[in-house]
N, C-alpha and C positions, 0 to 999 in steps of 0.2 A: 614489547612485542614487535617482531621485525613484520611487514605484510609487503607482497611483492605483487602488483597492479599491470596488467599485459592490456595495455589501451589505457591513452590517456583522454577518451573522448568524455562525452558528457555524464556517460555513468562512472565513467572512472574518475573524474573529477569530483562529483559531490559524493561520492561515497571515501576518498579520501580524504574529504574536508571534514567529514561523521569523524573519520579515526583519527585524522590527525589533533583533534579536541578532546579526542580519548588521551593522548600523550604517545600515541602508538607510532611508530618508525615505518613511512610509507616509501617506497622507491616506485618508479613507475618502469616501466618496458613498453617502447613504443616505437614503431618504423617512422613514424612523422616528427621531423625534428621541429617544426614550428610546435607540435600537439607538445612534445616535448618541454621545449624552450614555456610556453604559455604556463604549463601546470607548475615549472619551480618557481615561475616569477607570481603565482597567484599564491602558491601554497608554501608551508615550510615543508618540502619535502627533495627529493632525489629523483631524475629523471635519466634515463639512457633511452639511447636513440638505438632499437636494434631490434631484428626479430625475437618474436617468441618462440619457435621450433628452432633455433640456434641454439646449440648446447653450451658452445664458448658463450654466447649471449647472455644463455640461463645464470652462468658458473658469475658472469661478470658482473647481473646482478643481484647477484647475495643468495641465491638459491638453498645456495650451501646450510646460511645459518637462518634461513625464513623457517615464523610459526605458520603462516599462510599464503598462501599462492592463490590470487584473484585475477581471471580467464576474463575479460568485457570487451574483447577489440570488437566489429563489426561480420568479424567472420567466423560463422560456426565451426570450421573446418578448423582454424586455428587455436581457438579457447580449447577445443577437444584434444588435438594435438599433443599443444606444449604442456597442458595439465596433464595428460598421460605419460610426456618423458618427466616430469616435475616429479609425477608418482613413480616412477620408476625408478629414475636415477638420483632420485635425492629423496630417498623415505624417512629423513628427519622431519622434513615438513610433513605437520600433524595434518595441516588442514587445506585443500585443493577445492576452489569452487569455479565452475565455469557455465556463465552462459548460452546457453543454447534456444535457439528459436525452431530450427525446423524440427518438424514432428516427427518424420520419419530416422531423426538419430535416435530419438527418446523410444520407438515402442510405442507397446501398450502399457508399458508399467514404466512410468515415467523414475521412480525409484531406484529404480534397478541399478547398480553400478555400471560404470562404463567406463574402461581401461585405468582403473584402480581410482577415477575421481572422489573424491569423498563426497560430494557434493554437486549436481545438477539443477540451475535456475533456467526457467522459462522466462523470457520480458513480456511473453502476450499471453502466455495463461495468468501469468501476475497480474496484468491488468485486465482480462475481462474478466477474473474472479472477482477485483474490485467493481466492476463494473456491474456483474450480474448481482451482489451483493447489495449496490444502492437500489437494484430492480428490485432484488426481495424482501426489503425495507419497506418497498413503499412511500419512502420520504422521496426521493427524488433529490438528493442534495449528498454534498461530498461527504458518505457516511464512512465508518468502517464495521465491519459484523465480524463477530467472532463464531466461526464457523461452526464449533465442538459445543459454545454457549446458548443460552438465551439474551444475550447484552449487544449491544449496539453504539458506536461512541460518534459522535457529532459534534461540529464547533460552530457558538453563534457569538455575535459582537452584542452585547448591553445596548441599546440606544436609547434617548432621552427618550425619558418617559416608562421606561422598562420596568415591570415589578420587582427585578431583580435589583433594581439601582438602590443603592444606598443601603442594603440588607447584608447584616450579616449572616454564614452558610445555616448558624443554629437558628435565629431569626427562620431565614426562607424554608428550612424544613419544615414549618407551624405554617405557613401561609401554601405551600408547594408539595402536597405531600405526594409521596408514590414513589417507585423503586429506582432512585437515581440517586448519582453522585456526581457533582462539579470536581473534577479531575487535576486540572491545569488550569492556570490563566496566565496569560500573556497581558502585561499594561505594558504599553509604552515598549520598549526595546527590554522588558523585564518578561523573564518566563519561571514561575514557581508554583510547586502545589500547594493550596490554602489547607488552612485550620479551621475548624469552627468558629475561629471569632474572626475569620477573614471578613471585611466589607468590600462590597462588590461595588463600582464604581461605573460608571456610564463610558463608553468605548471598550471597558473587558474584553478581550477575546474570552472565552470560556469555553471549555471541554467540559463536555457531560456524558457518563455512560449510564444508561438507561436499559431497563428491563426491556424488552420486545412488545410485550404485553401494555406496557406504559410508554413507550415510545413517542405516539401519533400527540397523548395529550401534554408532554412535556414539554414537546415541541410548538406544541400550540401554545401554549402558557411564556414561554421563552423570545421564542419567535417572531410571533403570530398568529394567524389564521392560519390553515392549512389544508388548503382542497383536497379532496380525494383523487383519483386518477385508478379507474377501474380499465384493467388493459382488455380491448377488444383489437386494437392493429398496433404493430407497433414495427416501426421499419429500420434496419439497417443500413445504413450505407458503407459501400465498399466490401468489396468479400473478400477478407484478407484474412493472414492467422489468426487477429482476434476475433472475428467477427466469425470464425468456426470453434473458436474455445468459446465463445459466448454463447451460440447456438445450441453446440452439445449441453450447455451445463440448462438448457429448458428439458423439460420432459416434453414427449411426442406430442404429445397433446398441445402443452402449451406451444410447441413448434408450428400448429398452425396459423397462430398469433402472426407467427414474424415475413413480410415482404422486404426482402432483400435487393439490394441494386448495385450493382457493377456494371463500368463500359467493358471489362472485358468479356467476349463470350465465350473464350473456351475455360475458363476461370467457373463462369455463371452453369456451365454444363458441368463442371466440378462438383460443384456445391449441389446442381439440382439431384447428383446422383448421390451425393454423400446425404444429404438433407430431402428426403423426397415428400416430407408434409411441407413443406416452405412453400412461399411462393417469391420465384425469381426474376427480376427482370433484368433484361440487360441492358443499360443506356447510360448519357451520362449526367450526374445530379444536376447539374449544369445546365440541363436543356429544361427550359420553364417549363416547356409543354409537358416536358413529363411529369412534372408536379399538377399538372391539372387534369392529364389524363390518366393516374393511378389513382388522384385524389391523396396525396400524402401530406396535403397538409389536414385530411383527419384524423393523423394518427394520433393514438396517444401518446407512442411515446416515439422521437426517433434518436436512434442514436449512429453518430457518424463516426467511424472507426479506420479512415482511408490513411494512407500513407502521407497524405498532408496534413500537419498541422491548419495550415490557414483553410485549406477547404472545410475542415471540420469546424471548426471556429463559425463561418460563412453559410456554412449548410445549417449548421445549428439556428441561427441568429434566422436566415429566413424561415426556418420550419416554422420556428416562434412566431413572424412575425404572420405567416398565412394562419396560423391561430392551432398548430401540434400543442398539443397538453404539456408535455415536459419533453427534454432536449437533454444531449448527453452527448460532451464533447471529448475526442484521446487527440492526449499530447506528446508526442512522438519527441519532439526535437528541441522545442525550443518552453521552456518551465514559465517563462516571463506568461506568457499565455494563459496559465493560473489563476494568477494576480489578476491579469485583466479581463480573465471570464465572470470575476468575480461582480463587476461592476457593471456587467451587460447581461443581459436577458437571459444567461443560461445557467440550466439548474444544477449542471455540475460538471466538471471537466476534472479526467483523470489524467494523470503523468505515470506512462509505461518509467519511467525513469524512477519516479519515487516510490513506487509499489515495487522495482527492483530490489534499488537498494537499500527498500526495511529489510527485503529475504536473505542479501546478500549478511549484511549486520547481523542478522539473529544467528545464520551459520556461524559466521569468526566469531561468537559470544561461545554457541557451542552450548555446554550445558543442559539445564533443563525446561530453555525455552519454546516452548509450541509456536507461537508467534510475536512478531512486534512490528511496531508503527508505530510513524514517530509525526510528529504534529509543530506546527509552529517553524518552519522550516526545520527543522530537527534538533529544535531546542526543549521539547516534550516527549515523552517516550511510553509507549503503554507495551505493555507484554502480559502476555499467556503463557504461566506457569504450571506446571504436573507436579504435585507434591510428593517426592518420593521416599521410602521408608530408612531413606540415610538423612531426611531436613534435620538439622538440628531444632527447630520449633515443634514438629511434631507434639500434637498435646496439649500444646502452652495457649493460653487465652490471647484474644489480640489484643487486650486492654496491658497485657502484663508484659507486650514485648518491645523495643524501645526503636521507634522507626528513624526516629533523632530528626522528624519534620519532614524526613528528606523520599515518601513514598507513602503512597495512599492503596491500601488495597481494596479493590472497589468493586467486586465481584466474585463471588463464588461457585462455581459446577460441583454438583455433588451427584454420584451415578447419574441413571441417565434423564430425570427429569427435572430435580431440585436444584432449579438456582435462585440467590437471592443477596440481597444485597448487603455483608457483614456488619455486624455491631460488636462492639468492645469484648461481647461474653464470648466470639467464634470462638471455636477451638481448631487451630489446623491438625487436620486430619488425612492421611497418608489416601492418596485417589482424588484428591482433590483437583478442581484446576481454579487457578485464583488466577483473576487479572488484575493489575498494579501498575502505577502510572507512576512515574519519577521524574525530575528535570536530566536533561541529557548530562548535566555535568554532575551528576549523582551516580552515573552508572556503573561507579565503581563499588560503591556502596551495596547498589544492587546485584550485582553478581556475586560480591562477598556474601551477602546475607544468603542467596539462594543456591551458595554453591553447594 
């Protein structure tokens, strides 16, 4: 599969690093010839220095014989663009996906086609969907939710002493009961999905997806303890385009919840007018006094959404330390920030950047996937599947179908209330939506079996 990459920045880079582990032929198109020169010399791939709305540009690289055409420079006006001469003049290419941030290209129906794209990604509704997601959890930690389900997937480390340590998964079902499944684990620089007679080992990383309903205690049992956090204030900072996809996705009511802060005012009168149950102030995080004259260190929860990395990091880190219940940091720019939120006081920090490029991956898969995430720096992969009435399994017991080790199906949606967690007798049955988690170098596997 040829993929053709217009921006070789940070999204464009790890999402080439996904395919190119696929075995898949990345070339890149970029006007900066340093972004350039960087991505051949990090990746096995192909890089041209030149615009995207260049036609000779397009033709030179590889347009002609690309399956997809992937839009991530830095400018909207651009990704829309070139993917619309891409759709235009070169309609061999099956699949066009481009990045867009501002709101007023998308409508109201974000869906909608636009100048033949196959395909439209938001990076800030991506991530305050993840973001509003760990809010309606309840856990307060880097969760993912399956939006159509009842399931919820979560990763926690074993540590000495853990009841998971030294148990194998049929073992800890007897001692652990209630509607989950250990999905992945990561030992050491190793990522695989276990068997029943796997034994779990003290430092595991571990993936578990869990019922909603059993979430709070499996967590607890795993974990640890786990305080509650009943939202009566919960603040914002920064009034940027996440922090109005996060807004919208509250109902009016619970928008009374949210105190908002930006320096800028004519931004702050934006919001008061789009958002009129809020409450806005205009200052900047920065100024102590303002933390003591709003009172923001009682909120429950804050979460900081600014164009900086490090402020967000900074703001988070003192909400906590004036005594805010839980903290919610976006990483904009720089991934390493992840890793290191992980070891400081904040309960969870998301990457606009990797909640892209699971959307962008589940388009160029194509298919019958609803959604995927991928875990482990994206050496684990869960997806949400719709069983449709061409599956080849339709019917067949899952005890009787042969996964060959390499994918664990670990959830079921059946019409609109019944989910639960499958045993060998299921039968797939056509309406279904099954979630299923495999290692990323399996995914060839898994598109065979689901195609």
């Amino acid at each position: 599969m040829n993929v053709i990459i217009f921006g070789a920045g940070r999204r464009g880079l790890r999402l080439a690093r996904h395919l190119i582990e696929e075995k898949k032929n990345v070339t890149f198109l970029d006007t900066n010839i340093t972004r350039c020169n960087a991505a051949t010399s990090k990746l096995d791939c192909m890089a041209i220095c030149g615009s995207a709305t260049d036609l000779d540009m397009l033709k030179e690289a590889g347009c002609e014989n690309a399956d997809a055409v992937i839009a991530v420079t830095d400018s909207d006006e651009v990704n829309l663009v070139s993917c619309g001469i891409v759709a235009s003049q070169f309609p061999e290419v099956r699949t066009t996906i481009a990045a867009i941030r501002g709101i007023t290209y998308l409508g109201k129906d974000h869906n909608t086609p636009i100048l033949g794209i196959s395909h439209i990604v938001n990076p800030d509704q991506e991530a305050a969907s993840r973001i509003y997601g760990i809010i309606k959890s309840g856990l307060y930690r880097d969760i993912i939710s399956f939006p159509e389900t009842h399931f919820t997937l979560f990763t926690t480390t074993i540590t000495k002493g853990s009841r998971l340590a030294n148990n194998s998964l049929i073992d800890l079902k007897k001692k652990l009961p209630g509607q989950y499944v250990i999905t992945g684990i990561r030992r050491k620089n190793r990522v695989f999905t276990p068997s029943g007679e796997t034994i779990l080992h003290e430092n595991d990383e571990v993936a578990i997806i869990s019922d909603e309903d059993d979430l709070m205690g499996i967590f607890k049992e795993v974990s640890g303890p786990v305080s509650t956090c009943h939202l009566r204030k919960i603040v914002i900072v920064g009034a940027t385009r996440i922090a109005h996809y996060l807004i919208s996705s509250f109902s009016p009511e619970r928008q009374r919840l949210i105190t908002l802060i930006d320096p800028d005012p004519d931004i702050c009168n934006d919001f008061v007018e789009m958002f009129p149950k809020i409450l806005v102030i205009n200052g900047s995080v920065t100024d102590e006094a303002l933390w003591e004259d709003e009172k923001i260190s009682d909120a429950n929860l804050v979460v900081s959404v600014t164009e900086n990395d490090e402020l967000n990091i900074i703001t988070s880190l003192y909400a906590k330390t004036l005594g805010a219940q839980r903290v919610i940091s976006l990483v904009k720019t720089n991934n390493n920030y992840i890793q290191l939120s992980r070891h400081l006081n904040i309960d969870a920090a998301i990457s606009t950047t990797n909640a892209t490029v699971d959307t962008l991956v589940k388009f160029i898969r194509g298919g019958k996937i609803e959604t995927l995430h991928s875990l482990f720096d994206g050496d684990l992969e869960v997806y949400e599947f719709v069983i449709h009435d061409n599956f080849t399994y339709i019917g067949k017991a899952l005890k009787d179908i042969d996964l060959r080790g390499k994918a664990i199906i670990a959830g079921v949606k059946r019409g609109e209330d019944e989910n639960f967690i499958p045993g060998g007798s299921y039968t797939l049955t056509k309406g279904d939506t099954i979630i299923v988690a495999a290692a990323h170098k399996d995914q060839n596997f898994i598109q065979e079996f689901f195609s």
